[in-house]
C-alpha positions in Angstrom: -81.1 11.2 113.0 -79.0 13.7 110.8 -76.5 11.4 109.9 -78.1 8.1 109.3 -80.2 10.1 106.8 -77.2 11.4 105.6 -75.7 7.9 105.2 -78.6 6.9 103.3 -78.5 8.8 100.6 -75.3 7.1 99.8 -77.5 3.8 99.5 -78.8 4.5 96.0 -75.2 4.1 95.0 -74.0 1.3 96.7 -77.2 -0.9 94.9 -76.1 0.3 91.4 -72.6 -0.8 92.1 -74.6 -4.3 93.1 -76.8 -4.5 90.5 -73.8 -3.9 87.8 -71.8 -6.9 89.6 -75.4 -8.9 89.7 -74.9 -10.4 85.9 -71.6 -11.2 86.0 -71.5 -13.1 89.2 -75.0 -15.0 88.3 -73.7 -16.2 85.5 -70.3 -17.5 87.4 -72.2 -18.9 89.9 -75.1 -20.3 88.2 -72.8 -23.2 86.9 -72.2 -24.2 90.2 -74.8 -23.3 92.9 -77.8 -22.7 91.0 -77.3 -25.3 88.0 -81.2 -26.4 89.2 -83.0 -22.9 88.9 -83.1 -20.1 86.0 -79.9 -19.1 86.7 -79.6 -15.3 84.6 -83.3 -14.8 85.0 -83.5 -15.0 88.7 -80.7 -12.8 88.4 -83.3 -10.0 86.3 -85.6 -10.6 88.8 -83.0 -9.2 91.6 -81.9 -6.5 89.7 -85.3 -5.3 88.9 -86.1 -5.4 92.3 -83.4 -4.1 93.2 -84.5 -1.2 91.1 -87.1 -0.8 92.6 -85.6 -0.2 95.8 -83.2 2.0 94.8 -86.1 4.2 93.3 -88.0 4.2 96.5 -84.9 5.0 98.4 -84.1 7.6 96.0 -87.7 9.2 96.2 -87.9 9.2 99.9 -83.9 10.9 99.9 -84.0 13.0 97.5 -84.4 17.0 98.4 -85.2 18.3 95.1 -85.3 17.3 91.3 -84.1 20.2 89.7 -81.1 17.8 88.3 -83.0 17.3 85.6 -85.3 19.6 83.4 -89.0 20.0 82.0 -88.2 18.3 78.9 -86.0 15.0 80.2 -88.8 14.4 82.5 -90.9 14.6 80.0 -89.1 11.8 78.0 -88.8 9.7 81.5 -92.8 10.1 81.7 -93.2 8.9 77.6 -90.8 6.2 78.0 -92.3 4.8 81.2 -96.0 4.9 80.3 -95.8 3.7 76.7 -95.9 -0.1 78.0 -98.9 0.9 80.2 -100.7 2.2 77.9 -100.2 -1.2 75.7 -101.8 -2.9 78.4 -104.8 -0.8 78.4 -107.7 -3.4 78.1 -110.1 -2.3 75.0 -113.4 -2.7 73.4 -114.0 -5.6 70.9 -115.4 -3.6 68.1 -111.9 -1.1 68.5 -109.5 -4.2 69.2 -110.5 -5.6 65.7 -109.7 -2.6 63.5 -105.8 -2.0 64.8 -103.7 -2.9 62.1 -101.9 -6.1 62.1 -104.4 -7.9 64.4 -106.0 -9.8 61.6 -104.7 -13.4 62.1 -105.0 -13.1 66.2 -108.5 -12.1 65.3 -109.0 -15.5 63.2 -107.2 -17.4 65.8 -109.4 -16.0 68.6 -112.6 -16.9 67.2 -111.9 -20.2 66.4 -110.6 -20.8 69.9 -114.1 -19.2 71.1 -116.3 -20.1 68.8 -117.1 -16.7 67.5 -117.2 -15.1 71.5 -114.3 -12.9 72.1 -115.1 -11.6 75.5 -113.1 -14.1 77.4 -110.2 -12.9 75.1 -107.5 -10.9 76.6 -108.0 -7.9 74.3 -105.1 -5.0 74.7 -103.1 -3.1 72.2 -99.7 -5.6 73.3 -100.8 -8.8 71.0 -98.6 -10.6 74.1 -99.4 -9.1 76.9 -97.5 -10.5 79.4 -94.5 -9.5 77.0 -94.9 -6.1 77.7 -95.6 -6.3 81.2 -92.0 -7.8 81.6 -90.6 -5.3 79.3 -92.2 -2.7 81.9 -90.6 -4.0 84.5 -87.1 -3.8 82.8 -87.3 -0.3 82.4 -86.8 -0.2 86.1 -82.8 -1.3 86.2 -81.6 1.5 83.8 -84.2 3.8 85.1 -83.0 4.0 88.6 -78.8 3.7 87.5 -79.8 7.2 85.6 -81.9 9.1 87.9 -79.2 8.3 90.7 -75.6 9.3 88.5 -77.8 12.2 87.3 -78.4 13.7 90.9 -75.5 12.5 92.6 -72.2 14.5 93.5 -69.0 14.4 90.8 -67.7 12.5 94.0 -69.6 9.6 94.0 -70.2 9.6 90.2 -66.8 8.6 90.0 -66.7 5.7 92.5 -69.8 4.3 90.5 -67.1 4.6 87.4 -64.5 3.1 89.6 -66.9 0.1 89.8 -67.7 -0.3 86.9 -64.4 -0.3 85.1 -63.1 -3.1 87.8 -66.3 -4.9 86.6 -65.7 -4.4 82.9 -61.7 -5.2 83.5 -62.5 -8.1 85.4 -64.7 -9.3 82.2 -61.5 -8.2 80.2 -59.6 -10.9 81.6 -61.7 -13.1 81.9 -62.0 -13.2 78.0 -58.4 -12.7 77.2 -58.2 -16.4 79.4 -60.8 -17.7 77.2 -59.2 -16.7 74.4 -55.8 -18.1 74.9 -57.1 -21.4 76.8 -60.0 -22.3 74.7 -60.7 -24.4 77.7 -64.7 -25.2 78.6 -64.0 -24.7 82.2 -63.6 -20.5 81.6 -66.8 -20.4 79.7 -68.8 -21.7 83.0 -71.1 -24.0 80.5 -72.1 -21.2 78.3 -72.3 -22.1 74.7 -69.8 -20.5 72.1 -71.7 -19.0 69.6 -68.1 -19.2 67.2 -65.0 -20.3 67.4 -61.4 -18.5 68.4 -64.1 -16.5 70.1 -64.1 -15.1 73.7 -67.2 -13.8 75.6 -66.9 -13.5 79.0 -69.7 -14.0 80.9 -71.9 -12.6 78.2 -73.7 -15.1 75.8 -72.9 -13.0 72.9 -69.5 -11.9 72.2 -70.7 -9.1 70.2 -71.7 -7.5 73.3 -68.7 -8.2 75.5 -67.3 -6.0 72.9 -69.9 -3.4 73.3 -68.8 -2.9 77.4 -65.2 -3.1 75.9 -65.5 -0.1 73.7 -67.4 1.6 75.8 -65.6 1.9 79.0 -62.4 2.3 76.6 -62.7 6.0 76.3 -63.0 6.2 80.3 -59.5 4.7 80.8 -57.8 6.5 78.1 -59.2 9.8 79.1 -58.4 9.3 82.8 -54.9 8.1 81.7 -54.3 11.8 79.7 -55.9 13.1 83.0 -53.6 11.7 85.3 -50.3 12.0 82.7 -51.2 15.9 82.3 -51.7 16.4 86.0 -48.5 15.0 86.9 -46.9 17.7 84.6 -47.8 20.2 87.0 -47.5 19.1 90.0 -44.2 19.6 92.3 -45.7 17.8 95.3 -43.7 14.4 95.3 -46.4 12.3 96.7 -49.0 13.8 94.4 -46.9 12.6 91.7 -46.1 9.4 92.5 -49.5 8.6 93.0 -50.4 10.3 89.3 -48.2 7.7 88.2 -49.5 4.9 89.8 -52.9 5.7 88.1 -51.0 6.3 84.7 -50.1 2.5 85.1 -53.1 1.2 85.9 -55.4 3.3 83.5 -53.2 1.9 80.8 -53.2 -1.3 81.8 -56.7 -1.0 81.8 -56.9 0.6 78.1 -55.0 -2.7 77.3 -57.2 -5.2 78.8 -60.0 -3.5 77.5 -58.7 -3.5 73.8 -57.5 -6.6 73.7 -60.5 -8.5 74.6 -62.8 -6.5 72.4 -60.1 -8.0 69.7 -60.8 -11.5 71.1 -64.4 -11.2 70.7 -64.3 -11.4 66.8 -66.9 -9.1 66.7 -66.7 -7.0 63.5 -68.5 -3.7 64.6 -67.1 -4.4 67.6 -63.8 -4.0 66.6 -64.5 -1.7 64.2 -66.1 0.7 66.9 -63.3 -0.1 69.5 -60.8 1.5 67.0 -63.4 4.6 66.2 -62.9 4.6 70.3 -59.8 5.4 70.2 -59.4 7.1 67.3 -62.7 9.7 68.8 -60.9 9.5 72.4 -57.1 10.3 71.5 -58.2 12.8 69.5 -60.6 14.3 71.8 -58.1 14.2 74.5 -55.0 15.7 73.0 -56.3 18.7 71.5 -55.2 20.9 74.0 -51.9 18.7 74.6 -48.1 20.0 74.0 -47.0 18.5 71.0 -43.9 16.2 72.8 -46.6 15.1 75.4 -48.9 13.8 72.3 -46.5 12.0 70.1 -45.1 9.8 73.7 -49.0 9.4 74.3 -49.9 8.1 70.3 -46.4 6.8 69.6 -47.2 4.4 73.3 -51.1 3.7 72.1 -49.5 2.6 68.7 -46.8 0.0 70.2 -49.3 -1.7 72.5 -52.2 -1.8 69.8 -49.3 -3.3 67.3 -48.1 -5.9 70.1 -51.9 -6.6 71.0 -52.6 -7.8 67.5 -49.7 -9.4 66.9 -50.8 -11.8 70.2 -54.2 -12.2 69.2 -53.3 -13.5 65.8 -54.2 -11.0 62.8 -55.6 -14.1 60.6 -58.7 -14.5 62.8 -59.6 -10.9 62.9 -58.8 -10.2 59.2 -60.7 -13.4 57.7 -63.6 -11.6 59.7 -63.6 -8.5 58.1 -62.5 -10.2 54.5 -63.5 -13.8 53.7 -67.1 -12.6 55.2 -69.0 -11.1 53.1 -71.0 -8.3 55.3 -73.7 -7.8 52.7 -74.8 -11.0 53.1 -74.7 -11.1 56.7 -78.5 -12.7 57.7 -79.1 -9.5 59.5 -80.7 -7.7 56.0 -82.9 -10.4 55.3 -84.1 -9.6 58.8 -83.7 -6.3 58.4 -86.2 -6.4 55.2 -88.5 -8.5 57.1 -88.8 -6.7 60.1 -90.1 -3.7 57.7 -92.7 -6.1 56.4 -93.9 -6.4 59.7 -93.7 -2.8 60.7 -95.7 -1.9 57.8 -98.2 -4.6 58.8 -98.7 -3.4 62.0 -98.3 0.4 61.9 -98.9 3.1 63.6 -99.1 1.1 66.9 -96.9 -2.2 66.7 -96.9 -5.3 68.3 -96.7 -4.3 71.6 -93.5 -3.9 73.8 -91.4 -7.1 74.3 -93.6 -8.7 71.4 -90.4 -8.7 68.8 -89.5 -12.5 69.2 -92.6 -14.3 68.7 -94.5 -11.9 66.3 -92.1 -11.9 63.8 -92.6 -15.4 63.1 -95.7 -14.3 61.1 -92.8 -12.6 58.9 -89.8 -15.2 58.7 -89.7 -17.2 55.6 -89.2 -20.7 55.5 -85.6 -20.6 54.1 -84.6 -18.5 57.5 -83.8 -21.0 59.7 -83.8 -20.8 63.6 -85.2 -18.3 66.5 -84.7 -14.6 65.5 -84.9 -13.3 69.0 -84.1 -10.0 67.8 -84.0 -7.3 65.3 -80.2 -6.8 65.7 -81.1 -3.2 64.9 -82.6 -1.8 68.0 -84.0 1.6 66.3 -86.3 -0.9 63.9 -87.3 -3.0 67.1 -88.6 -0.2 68.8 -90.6 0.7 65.7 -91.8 -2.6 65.2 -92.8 -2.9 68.7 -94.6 0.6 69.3 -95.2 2.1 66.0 -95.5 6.4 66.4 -94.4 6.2 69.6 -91.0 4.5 69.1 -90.4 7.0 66.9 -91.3 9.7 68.9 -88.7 8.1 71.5 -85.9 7.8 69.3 -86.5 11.2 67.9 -87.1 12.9 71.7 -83.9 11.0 72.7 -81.6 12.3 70.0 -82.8 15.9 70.1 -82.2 15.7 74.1 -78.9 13.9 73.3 -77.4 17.1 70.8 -79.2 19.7 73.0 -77.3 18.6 76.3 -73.7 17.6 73.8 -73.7 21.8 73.8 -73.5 22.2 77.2 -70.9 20.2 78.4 -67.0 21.9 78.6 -64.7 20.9 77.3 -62.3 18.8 78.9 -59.3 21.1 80.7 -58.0 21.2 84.2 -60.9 18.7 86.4 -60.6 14.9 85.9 -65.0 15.3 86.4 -64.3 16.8 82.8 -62.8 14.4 81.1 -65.2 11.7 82.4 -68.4 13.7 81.1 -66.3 13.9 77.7 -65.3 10.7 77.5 -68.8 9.2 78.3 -70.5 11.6 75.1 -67.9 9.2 73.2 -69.2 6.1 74.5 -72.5 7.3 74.2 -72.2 7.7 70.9 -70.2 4.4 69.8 -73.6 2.5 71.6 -76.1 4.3 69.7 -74.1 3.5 66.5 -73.9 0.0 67.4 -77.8 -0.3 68.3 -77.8 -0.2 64.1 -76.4 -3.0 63.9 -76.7 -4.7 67.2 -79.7 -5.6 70.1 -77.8 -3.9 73.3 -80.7 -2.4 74.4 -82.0 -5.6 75.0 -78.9 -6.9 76.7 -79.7 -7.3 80.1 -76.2 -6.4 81.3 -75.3 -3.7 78.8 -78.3 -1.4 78.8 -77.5 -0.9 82.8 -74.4 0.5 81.4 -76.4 2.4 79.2 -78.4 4.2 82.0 -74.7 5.3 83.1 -73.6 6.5 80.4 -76.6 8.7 79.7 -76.8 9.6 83.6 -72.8 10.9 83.3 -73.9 12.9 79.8 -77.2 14.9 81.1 -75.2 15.5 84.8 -75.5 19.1 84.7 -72.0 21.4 84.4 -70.8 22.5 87.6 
């Protein structure tokens, strides 16, 4: 009875590691085997139950939760009930004076004829929106509370996973990208040319996973190349090197197909990466050691762009004109509608079809999202996104000072290089709707769960 309860707690971990590989294999698979069902949204429906389990499992496993303290539950709890309390049903006489309810109001009574009590009346405007954005709290959720607890040990096979997922998606792009072939793509639309995604829709956030797990590879590949230095043990050494290889092979992939993406912050953030990582990395580096480690970084960047073609990437960043990019126009609307709504929002989930009350008629198409996640949030919960962004950020700089720095343990190193990556999303939620990526904001909950792992 000792051990299989001992053997269980390693279960939380395995279903993280399957609900990371869930998207990308539903979405390879979904061309061929379920071409007939939802595909990707069948696949959010395993995850989040998956999520679920892995909660319970946790729960029942778990001897203690002193992992965390007072205040990050406390942000767990606001995060988690803030969709609930959307769905709160309310009184007629209260439902009609929340801002920004005025043309549901209209609609509602000349769908009832003046009666509104048959009329689904919560703080959500959609509720069944925010139910569903309940529900994917879950995914993220669990992938936190279980890196948070866990050992450095099994932290770092979760990591392992994960960059074999995100390198597998490396390749997988770089193919794209020199075949331009429909058969790689697996029948998902290309949103532009000389454009690679994966098996993302949007190749702006391939390049999100890219520069993310970038600084994990380069920061493992220091690791290993500073190790070997001192070590005399032959077979210690010859398997630093093996690691060397394949951590920069990895830091390879990784950059080149955030290149192929022909995402402008993306690229822009991939080289912040490894400016912030190199950097980071080498500060406490003899000086022969870091000219071999930049002088190497430099070569394979310059080779990588040379391959890639510099022509596609540069008419990117020139002949578009940024400041006309059709994200301020939906920028400037999405404040119209936070004003109209405020302090409460739309609801959670409600972004895509409430701001249809704010799109002009000379913005063409389905504005899904905000590309700005910080203004979503606001738009969605008023006050209490806010409060959420605010919470997060002061919980964010508050835990940055307690981290070591990154010497002699390779656990080091990974808790430094995933502040990094932390930092490169949150910057790319400004201009960018990761959060609402189903595959990226798992990621996210590892990130965050490798950042607030408390300093052994």
């Amino acid at each position: 009875m000792h051990y299989s309860i001992r053997y269980i707690r390693y279960l939380p971990a395995i279903l993280i590691v399957t609900m990371l590989a869930t998207y990308p294999l539903a979405e390879i698979f979904s061309v061929y085997l379920l071409e007939k069902t939802r595909g990707i949204q069948d696949a959010q429906i395993m995850v989040e139950t998956i999520a679920i389990i892995t909660l319970i499992v946790f729960f029942i496993t778990q001897p203690h939760y002193r992992f965390i303290n007072k205040s990050q539950w406390l942000f767990i709890l606001l995060i988690t009930i803030t969709p609930l309390i959307y769905l709160i049903p309310l009184p007629t006489a209260l439902w009609e004076l929340i801002p920004g309810r005025e043309p549901y109001i209209q609609i509602a009574h000349w769908l009832t004829n003046g009666s509104l009590d048959d009329i689904n009346k919560r703080l959500s405007v959609i509720p069944y929106e925010t139910e569903h954005a309940f529900f994917a709290l879950f995914p993220p959720l669990a992938i936190f509370l279980v890196v948070v607890s866990s050992s450095e040990k099994t932290i770092k096979l979760i990591l392992s996973a994960a960059l074999l997922i995100a390198i597998g998606e490396a390749m997988l792009a770089i193919i794209q990208y020199g075949k331009e072939d429909d058969y790689f793509y697996f029948g998902i639309p290309r949103l532009r040319e000389n454009t690679s995604h994966g098996t993302y829709p949007n190749p702006d956030h391939l390049s999100t996973l890219m520069f993310v797990i970038l600084p994990f590879s380069i920061a493992l590949f220091i690791y290993n190349l500073r190790a070997m230095k001192h070590t005399d043990d032959e077979k210690k050494k010859s398997k630093k090197i093996l690691l060397i290889i394949c951590y920069s092979f990895a830091s390879i992939f990784l950059f080149a197909a955030s290149l192929s993406t022909s995402s402008r912050a993306g690229i822009a953030l991939t080289f912040l990466a490894l400016a912030l990582t190199y950097s980071t990395f080498t500060r406490y580096t003899h000086t022969k050691t870091k000219l071999i480690i930049i002088s190497t970084a430099s070569i394979f960047a310059i080779v990588i762009l040379l391959l890639t073609g510099t022509s596609s990437l540069i008419s990117r960043f020139i002949a578009e004109n940024p400041f006309i990019d059709g994200r301020w126009q939906i920028f400037s609307n999405t404040y119209t509608g936070i004003s109209a709504f405020f302090p409460f929002g739309s609801g959670p989930g409600t972004f895509p079809d409430v701001y249809r009350l704010f799109q002009p008629m000379e913005q063409r198409g389905f504005i899904n999202h905000t590309h700005n996640d910080y203004l979503e949030l606001i738009f969605d919960t008023g006050l209490l996104g806010i409060a959420i962004i605010t919470s997060f950020f002061f919980l964010f700089i508050k835990q940055w000072q307690k981290i070591p720095p990154a010497r002699r343990r390779s656990f080091r190193y990974i808790q430094t290089a995933s502040r990094i990556s932390l930092v490169l999303f949150l910057l790319h939620a400004i201009v960018e709707f990761n959060l609402h990526d189903v595959m990226n904001v798992l990621f996210l909950g590892l990130l965050i769960g490798i950042v607030f792992h408390k300093p052994v």
